[in-house]
ChimeraX commands (.cxc) that place a marker at each C-alpha (Angstrom):
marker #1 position 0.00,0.00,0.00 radius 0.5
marker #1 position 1.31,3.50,-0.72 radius 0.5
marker #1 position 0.06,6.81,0.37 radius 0.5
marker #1 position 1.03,9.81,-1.14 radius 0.5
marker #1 position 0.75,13.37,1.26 radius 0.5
marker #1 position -0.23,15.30,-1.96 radius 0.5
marker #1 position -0.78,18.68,-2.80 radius 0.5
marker #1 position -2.76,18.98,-5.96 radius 0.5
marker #1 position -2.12,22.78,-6.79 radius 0.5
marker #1 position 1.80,21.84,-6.42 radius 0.5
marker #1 position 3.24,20.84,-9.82 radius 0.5
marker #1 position 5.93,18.33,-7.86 radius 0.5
marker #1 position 2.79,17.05,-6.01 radius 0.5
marker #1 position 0.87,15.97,-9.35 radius 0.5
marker #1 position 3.69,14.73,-11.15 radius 0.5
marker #1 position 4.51,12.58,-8.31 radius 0.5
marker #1 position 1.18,11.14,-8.59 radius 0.5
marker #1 position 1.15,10.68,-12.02 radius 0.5
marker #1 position 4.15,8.75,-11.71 radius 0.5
marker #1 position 3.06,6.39,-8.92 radius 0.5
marker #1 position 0.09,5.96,-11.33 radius 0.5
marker #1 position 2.02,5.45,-14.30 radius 0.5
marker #1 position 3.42,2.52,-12.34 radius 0.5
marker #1 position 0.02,0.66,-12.07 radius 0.5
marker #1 position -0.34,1.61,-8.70 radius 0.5
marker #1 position -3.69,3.69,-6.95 radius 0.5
marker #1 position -2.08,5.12,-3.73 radius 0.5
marker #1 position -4.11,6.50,-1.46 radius 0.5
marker #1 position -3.89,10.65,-1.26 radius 0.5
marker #1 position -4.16,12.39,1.49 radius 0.5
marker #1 position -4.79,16.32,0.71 radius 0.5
marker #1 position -2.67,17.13,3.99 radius 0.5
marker #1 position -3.74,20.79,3.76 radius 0.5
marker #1 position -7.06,19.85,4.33 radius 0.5
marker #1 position -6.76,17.33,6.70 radius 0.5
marker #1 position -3.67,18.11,8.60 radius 0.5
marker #1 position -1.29,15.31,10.11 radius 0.5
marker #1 position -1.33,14.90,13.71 radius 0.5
marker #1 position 2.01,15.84,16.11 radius 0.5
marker #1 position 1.36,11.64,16.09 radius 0.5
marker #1 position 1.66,10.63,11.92 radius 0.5
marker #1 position 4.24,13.66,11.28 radius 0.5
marker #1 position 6.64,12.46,13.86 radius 0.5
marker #1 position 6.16,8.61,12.50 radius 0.5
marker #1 position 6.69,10.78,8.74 radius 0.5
marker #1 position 10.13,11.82,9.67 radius 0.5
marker #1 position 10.89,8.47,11.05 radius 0.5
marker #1 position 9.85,7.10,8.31 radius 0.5
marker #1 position 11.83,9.60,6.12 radius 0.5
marker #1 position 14.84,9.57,8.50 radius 0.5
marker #1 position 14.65,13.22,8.61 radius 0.5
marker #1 position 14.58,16.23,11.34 radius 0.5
marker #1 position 11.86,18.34,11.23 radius 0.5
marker #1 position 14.07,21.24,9.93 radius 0.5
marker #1 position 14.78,19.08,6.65 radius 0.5
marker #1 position 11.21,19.00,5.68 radius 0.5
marker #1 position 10.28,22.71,6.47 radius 0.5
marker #1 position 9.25,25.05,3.57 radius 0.5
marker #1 position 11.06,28.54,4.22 radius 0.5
marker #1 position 9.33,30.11,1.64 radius 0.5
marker #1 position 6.17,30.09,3.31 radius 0.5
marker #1 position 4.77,33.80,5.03 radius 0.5
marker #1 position 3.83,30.85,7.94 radius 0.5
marker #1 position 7.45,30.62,8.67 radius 0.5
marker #1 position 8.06,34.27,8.98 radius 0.5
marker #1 position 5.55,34.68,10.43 radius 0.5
marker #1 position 6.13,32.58,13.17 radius 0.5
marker #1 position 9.97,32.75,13.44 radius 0.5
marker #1 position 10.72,29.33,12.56 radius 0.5
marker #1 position 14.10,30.27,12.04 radius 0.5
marker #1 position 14.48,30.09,15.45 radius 0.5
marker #1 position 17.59,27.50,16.05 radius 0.5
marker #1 position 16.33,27.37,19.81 radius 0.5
marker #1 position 13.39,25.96,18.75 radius 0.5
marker #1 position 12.56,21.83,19.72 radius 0.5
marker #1 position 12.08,19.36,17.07 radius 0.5
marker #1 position 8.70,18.75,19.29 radius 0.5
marker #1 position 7.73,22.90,18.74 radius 0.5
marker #1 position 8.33,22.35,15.02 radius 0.5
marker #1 position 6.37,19.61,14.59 radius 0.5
marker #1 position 3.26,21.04,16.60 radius 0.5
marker #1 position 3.94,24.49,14.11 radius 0.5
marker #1 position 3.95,22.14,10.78 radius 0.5
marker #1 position 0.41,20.57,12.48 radius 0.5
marker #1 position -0.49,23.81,12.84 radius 0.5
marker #1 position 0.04,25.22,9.54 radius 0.5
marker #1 position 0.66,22.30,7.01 radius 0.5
marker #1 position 1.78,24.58,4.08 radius 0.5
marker #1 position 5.27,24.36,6.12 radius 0.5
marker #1 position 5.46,20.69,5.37 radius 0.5
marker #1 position 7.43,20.15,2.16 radius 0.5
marker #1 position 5.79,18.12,-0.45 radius 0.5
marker #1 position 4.68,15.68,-1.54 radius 0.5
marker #1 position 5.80,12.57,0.98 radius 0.5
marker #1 position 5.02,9.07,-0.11 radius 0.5
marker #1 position 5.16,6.39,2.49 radius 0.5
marker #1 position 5.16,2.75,1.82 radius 0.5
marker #1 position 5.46,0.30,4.44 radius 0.5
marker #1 position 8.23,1.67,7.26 radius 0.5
marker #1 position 9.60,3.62,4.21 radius 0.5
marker #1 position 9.12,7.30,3.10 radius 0.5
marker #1 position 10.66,9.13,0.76 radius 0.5
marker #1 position 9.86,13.25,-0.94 radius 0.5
marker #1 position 8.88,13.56,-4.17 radius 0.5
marker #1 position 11.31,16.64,-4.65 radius 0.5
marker #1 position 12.63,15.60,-7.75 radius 0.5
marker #1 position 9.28,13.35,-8.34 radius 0.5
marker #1 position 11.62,10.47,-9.96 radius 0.5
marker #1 position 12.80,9.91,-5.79 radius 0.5
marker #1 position 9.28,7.61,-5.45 radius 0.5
marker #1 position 10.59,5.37,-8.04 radius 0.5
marker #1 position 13.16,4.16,-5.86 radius 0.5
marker #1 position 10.49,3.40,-2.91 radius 0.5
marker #1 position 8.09,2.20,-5.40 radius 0.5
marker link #1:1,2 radius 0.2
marker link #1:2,3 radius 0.2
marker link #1:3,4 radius 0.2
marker link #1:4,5 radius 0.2
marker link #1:5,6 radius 0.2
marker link #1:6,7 radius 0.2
marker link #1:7,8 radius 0.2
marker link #1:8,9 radius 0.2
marker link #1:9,10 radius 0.2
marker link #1:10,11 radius 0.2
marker link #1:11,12 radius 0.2
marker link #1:12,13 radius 0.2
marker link #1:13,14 radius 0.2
marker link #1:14,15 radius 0.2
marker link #1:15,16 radius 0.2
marker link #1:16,17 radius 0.2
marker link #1:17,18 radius 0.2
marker link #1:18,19 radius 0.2
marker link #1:19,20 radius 0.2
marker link #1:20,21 radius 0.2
marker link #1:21,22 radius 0.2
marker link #1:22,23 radius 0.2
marker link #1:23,24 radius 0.2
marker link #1:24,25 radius 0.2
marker link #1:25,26 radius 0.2
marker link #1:26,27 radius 0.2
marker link #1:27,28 radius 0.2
marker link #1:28,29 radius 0.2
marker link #1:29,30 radius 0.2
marker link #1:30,31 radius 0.2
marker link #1:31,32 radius 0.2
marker link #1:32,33 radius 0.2
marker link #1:33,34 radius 0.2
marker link #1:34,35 radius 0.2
marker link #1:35,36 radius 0.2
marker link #1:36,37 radius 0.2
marker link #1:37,38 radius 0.2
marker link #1:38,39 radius 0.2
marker link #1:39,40 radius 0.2
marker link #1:40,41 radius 0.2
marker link #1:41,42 radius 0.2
marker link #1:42,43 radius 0.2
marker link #1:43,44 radius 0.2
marker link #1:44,45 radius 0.2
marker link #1:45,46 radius 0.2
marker link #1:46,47 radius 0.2
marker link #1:47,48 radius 0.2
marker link #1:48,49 radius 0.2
marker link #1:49,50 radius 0.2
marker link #1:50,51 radius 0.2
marker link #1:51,52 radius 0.2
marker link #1:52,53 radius 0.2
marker link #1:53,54 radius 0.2
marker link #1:54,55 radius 0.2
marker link #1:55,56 radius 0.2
marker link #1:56,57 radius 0.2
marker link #1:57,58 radius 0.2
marker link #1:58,59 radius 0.2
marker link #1:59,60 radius 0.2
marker link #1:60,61 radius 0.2
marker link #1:61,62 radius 0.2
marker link #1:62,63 radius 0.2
marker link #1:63,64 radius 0.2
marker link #1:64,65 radius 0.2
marker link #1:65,66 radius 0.2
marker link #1:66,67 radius 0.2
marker link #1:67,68 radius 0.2
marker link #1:68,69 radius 0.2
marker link #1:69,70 radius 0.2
marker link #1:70,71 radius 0.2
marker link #1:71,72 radius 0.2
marker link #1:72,73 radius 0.2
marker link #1:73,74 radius 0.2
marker link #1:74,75 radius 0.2
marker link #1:75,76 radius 0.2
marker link #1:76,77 radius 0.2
marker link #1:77,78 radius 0.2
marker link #1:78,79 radius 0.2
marker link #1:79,80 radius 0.2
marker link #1:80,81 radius 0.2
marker link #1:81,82 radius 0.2
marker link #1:82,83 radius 0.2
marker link #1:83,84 radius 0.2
marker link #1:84,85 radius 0.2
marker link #1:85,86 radius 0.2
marker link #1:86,87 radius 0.2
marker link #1:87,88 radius 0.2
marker link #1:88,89 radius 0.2
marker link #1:89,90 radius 0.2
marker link #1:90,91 radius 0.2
marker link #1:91,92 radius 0.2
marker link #1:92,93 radius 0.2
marker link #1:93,94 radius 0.2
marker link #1:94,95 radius 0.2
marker link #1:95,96 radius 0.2
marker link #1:96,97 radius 0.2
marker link #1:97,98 radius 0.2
marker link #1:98,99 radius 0.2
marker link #1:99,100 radius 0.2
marker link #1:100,101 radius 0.2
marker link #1:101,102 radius 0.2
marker link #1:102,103 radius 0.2
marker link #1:103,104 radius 0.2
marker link #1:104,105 radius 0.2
marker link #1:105,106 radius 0.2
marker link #1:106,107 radius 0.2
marker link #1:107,108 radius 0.2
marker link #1:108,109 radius 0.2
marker link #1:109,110 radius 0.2
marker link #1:110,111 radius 0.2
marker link #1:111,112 radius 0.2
marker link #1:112,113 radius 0.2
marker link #1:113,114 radius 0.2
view
């Protein structure tokens, strides 16, 4: 089973898809800006993705100015809850299969998961 945490107004996002797709296989999406991980599935994520929290934040977001995420002092555990809070800091797309996860940033990375 894989599960895609898509974004369909991001290029990356659909082409990710499409690819998954193209490889006979119907993942199931999650629009994560609508329905928002928990602190819970985004910590499993980045376990999954054997990532910080840091490596999957989206600078370019007013959300992150906004809320100083630049912040070095802040905890892995106070970005997470800030990514829950407003999703558009999560990069995107993450697929997940199994204990696996990988970004679709370029989208060809799923292929290897796949």
């Amino acid at each position: 089973m894989v599960t895609i945490y898509h974004n369909p107004r991001c290029s990356k996002s659909r082409q990710t898809l499409a690819l998954i797709e193209e490889q006979g296989i119907t993942p199931t999406i999650v629009q994560y800006l609508d329905t928002p991980p928990t602190v819970d599935v985004l910590a499993e994520l980045l376990d999954k993705l054997g990532m910080s929290p840091r490596d999957i934040i989206r600078k370019g977001e007013d959300a992150y100015k906004e809320n100083n995420v630049s912040n070095t002092d802040l905890s892995d555990e106070e970005l997470i809850a800030l990514m829950v809070e407003y999703p558009k800091l999560i990069e995107r797309p993450i697929v997940v299969k199994g204990n696996k996860a990988i970004l679709g940033r370029p989208p060809e990375n799923v292929l290897s998961l796949l």
